[in-house]
C-alpha positions as CSV (number, residue, x, y, z in Angstrom):
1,X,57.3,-160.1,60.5
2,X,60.5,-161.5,57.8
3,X,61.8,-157.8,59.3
4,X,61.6,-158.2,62.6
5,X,62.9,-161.5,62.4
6,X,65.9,-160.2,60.4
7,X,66.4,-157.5,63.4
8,X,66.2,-160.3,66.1
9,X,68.9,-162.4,64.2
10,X,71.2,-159.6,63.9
11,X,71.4,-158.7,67.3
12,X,71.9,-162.3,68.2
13,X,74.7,-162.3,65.7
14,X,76.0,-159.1,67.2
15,X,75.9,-160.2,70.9
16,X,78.1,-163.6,70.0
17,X,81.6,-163.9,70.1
18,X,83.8,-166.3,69.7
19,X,80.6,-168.6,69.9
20,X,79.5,-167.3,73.4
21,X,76.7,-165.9,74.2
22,X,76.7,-162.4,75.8
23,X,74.5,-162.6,78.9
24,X,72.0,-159.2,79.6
25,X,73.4,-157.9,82.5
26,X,71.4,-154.7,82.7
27,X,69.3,-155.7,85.5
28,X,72.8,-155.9,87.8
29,X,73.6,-153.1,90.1
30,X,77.0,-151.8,89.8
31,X,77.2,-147.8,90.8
32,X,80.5,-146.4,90.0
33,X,81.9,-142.9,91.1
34,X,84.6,-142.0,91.0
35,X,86.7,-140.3,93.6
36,X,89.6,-137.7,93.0
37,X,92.4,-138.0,96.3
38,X,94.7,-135.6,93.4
39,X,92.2,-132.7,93.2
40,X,92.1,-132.3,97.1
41,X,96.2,-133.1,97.7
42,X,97.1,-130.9,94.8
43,X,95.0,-128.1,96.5
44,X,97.5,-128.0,99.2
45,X,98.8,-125.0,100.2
46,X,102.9,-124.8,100.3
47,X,102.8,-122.5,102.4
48,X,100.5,-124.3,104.9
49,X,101.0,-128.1,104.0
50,X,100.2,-129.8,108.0
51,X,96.6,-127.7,107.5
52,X,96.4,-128.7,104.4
53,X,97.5,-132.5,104.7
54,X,94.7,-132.2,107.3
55,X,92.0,-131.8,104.8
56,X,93.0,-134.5,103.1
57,X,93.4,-136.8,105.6
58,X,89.8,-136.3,106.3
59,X,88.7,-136.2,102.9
60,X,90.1,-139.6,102.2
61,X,90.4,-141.3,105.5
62,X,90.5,-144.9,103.5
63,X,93.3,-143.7,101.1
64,X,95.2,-141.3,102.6
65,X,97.8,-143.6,104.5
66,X,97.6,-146.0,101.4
67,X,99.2,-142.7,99.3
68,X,101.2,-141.0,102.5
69,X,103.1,-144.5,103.0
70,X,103.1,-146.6,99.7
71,X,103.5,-143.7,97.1
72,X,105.4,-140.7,99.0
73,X,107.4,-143.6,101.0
74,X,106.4,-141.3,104.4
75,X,104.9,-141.9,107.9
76,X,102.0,-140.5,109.2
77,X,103.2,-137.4,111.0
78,X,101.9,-134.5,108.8
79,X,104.3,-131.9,110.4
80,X,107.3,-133.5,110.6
81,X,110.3,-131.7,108.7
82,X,110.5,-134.8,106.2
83,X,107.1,-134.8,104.9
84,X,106.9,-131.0,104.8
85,X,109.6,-130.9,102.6
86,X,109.2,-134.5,100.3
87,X,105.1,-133.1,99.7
88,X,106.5,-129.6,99.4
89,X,109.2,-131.0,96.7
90,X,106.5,-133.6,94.9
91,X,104.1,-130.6,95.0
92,X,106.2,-128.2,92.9
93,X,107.8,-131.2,90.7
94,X,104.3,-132.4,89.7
95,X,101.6,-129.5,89.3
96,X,102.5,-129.1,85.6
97,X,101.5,-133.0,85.4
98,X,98.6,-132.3,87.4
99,X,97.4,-129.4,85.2
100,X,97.7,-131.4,82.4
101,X,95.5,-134.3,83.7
102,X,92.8,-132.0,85.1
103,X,91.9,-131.0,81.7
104,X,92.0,-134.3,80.3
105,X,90.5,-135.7,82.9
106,X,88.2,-132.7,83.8
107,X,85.0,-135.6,82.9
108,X,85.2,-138.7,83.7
109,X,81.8,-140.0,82.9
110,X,82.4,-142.3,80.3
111,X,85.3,-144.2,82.0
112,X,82.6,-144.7,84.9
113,X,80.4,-145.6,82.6
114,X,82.6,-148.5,81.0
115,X,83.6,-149.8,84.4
116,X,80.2,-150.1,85.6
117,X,79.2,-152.2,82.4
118,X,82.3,-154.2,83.4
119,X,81.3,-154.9,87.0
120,X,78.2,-155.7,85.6
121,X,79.5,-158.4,84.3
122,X,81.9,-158.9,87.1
123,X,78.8,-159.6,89.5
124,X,76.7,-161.7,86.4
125,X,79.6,-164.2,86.6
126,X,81.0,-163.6,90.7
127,X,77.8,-162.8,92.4
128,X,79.3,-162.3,95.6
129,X,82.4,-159.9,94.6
130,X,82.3,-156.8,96.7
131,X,83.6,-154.0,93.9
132,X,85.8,-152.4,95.5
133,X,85.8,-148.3,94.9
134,X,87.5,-146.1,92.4
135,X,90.0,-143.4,93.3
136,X,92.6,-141.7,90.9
137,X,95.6,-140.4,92.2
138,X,99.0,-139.0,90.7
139,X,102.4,-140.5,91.9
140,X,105.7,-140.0,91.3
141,X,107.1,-141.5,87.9
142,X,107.5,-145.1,89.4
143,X,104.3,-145.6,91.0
144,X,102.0,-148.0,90.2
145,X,99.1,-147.0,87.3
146,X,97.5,-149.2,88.9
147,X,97.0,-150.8,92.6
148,X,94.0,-152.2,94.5
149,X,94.0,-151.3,98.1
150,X,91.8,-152.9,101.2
151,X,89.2,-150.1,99.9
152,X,89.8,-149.1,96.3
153,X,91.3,-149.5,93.2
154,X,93.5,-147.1,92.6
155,X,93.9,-145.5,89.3
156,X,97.3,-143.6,89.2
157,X,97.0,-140.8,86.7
158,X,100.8,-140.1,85.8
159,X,100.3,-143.1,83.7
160,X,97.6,-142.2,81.7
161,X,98.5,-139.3,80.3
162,X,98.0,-140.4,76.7
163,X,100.6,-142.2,74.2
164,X,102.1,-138.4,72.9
165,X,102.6,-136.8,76.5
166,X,106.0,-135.5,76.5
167,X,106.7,-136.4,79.7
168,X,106.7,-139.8,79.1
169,X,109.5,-139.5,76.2
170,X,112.2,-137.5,78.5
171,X,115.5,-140.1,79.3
172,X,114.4,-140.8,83.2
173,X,110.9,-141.9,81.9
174,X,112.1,-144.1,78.9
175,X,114.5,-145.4,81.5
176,X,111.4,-146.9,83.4
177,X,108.8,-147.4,80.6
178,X,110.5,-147.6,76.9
179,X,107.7,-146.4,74.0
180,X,107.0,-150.2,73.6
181,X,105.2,-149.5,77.4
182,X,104.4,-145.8,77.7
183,X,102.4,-146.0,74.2
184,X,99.7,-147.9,77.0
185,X,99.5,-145.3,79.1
186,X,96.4,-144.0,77.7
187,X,92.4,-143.5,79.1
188,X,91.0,-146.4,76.9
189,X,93.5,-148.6,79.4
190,X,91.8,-147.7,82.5
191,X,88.7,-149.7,82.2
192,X,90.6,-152.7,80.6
193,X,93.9,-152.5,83.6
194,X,90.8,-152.1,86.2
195,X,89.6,-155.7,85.3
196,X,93.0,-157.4,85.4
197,X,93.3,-156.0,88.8
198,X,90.0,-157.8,89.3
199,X,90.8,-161.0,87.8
200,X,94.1,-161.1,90.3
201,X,91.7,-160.4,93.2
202,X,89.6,-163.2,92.2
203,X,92.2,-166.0,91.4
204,X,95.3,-164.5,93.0
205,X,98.8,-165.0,90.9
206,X,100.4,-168.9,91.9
207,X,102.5,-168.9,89.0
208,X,105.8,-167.6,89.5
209,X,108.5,-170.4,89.1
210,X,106.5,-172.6,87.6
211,X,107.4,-174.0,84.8
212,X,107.2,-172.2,81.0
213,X,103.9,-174.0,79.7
214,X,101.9,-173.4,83.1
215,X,103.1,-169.9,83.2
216,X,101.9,-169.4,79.7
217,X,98.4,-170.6,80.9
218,X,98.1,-168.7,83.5
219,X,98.5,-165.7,82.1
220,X,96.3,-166.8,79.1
221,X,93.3,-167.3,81.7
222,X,93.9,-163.6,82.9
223,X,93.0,-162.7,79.2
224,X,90.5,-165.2,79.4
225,X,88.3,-163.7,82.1
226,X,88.6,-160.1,80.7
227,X,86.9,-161.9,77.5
228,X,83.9,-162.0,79.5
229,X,83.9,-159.4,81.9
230,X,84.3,-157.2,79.0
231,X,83.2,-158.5,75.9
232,X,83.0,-156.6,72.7
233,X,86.1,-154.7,73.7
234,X,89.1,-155.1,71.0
235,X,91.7,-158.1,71.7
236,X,94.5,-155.5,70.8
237,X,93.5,-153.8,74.3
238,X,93.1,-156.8,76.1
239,X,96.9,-158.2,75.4
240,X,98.2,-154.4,74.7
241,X,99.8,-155.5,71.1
242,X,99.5,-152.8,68.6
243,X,96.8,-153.4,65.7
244,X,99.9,-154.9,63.5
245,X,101.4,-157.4,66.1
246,X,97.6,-158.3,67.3
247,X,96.5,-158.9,62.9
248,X,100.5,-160.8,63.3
249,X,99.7,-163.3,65.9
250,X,96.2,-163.9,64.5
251,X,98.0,-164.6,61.1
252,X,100.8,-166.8,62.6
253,X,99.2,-168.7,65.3
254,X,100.0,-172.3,64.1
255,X,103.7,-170.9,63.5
256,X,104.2,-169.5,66.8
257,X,102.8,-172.7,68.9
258,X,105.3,-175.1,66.7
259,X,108.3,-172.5,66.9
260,X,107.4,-173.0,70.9
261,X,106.8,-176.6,71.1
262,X,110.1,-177.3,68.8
263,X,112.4,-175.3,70.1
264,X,111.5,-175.0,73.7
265,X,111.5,-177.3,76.9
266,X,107.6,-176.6,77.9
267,X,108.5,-177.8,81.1
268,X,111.5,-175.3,81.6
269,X,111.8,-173.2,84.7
270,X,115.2,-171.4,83.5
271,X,113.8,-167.0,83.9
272,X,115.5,-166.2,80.9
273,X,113.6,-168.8,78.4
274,X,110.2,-167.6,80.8
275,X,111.0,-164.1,80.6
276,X,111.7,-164.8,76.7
277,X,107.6,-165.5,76.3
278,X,106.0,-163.4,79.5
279,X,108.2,-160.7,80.2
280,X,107.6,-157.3,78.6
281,X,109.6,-156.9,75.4
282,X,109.5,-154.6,71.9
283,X,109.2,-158.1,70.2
284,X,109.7,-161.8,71.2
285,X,113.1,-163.1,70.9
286,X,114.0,-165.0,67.7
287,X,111.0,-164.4,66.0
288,X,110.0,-161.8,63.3
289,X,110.2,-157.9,64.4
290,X,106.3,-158.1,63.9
291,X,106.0,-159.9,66.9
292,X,104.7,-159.2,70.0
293,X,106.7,-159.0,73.3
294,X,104.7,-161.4,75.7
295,X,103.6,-163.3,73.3
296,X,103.2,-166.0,75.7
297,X,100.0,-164.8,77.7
298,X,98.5,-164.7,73.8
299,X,99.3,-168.4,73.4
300,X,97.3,-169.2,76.5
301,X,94.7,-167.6,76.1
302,X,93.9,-169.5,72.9
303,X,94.7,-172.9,75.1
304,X,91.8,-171.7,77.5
305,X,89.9,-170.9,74.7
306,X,90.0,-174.0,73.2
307,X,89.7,-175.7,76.2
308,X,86.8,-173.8,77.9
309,X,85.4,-174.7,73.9
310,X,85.5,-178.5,74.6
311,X,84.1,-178.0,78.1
312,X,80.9,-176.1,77.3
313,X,79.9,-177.5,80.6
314,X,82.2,-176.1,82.9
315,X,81.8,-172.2,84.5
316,X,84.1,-170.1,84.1
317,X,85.3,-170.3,87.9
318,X,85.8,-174.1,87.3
319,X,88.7,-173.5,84.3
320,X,90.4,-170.4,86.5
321,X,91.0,-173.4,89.1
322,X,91.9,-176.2,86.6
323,X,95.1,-177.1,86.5
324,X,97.6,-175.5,83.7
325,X,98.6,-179.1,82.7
326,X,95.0,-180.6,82.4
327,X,94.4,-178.0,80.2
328,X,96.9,-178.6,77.8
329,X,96.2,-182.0,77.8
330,X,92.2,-181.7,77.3
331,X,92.6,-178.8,75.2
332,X,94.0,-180.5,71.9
333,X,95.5,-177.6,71.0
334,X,96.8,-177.8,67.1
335,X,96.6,-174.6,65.2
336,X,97.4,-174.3,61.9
């Protein structure tokens, strides 16, 4: 029995964090498969591209004009001379990429498996979410990684390559996505880029040209749902820092909040001070090297936290929808 109670206590221990409770979710349906629109478009004979658009186009009915129009930048007429010779020209340009990927991503079992854990929770806490459906594609270097459609969410390839693909190191690339970015575009990011397309289908972005502080908290309740929808998973993937500049923020906390609060108008709606603590950088802006670049969405995340701490009571839809500035004020947010 002293075992068995030993067992039971562990596993609580194991299924806290940060003092929360880890609901069982296994009894929630959330089937995952996912579909492949580049194995069928990269199929396509040169030689015969109107047939083989065709195929597609009935393959994917649902995605096709999402790719055709919002990737490729073409309309719908499969035999016109532009889209013969733009799918012709993306064909031959990207079929190395393509090679590449469909080895890496020749299984894709466990990254189904992590997203249906994730919806599970997804549904736990949003009971009536429709998921939406998974489909990869690749795109040219610009497109999205990542997009949710009317139908899907789609999972561009091309930027998830892994960390070392040479591609992503030539000068157009950098150009685009310095190393401080591409170094992201790996498979373990799926899963965790997949829920922060969720979270911004649930509680749509309102921040933009707000002021600094709100925008900070905003962000920081983005982090704060993937806590739950995916709990257990590292904070270093959550926030994309590097294990160094995640161990640095966790170290410096109190440091970074009064460097803010001192030197800062929390109030401020000037882009370069709010691109300063959001925007994506190699580090933030007069602070240590060691830093992380968006350190801001970091600092609100631990406001949520410490709010959503003093209001046990409260769901997690009910903090999403409180106000930024009710939260700094009930939070009592003092690190040291």
């Amino acid at each position: 029995m002293g075992r068995l109670y030993f067992i039971m206590a562990l596993l609580f221990l194991i299924s806290c964090k940060n003092g929360k409770h880890i609901p069982d979710v296994s009894h929630i349906e959330a089937d995952i498969n996912i579909e492949r629109f580049e194995k069928s478009f990269f199929q396509i004979d040169t030689n015969h591209i109107t047939t083989g658009l065709q195929k597609t186009r009935d393959e994917f009915p649902l995605f096709y004009k999402d790719f055709m129009m919002g990737i490729l930048q073409l309309n719908l007429n499969d035999s016109s001379n532009a889209t013969q010779e733009i799918v012709k020209s993306f064909l031959g340009s990207y079929s190395s990429l393509n090679d590449t990927l469909q080895m890496m991503y020749k299984d894709m079992s466990q990254i189904e498996n992590k997203l249906e854990e994730n919806f599970r929770f997804v549904k736990y806490y949003f009971p009536n979410y429709k998921i939406p459906g998974i489909i990869t594609f690749i795109g040219t270097l610009d497109a999205p990684g990542i997009a949710l459609t009317n139908d899907y969410i789609a999972v561009g390839l091309h930027q998830y390559a892994g960390n070392n693909f040479s591609g992503y190191k030539s000068m157009e690339a950098q150009q685009l996505y310095p190393t401080y970015i591409s170094r992201r575009f790996a498979p373990e990011y799926i899963p965790v880029n997949s829920m922060k397309i969720v979270s911004e289908d649930l509680f749509p972005e309102q921040s933009a040209g707000r002021p600094l502080i709100e925008q900070i908290i905003e962000n920081g309740k983005r982090l704060f749902l993937i806590d739950h929808f995916m709990p257990g998973t590292p904070d270093s993937l959550k926030t994309g820092y590097t294990k160094s500049q995640q161990e640095w923020v966790v170290e410096n906390e109190g440091l970074i909040w009064n460097y803010i609060i001192q030197n800062e108008n929390l109030y401020s709606i000037d882009p370069i001070v709010i691109q300063t603590y959001i925007g994506e950088s190699p580090f933030t802006q007069n602070m240590p090297q060691a830093s992380p670049g968006n350190i801001g969405q970091w600092v609100g995340w631990q406001i949520i936290r410490k709010y959503a701490e003093n209001h046990s009571e409260k769901s997690i839809a009910e903090i999403m929808k409180t106000s930024p500035r009710t939260i700094l004020d009930e939070a009592k947010y003092k690190p040291k």
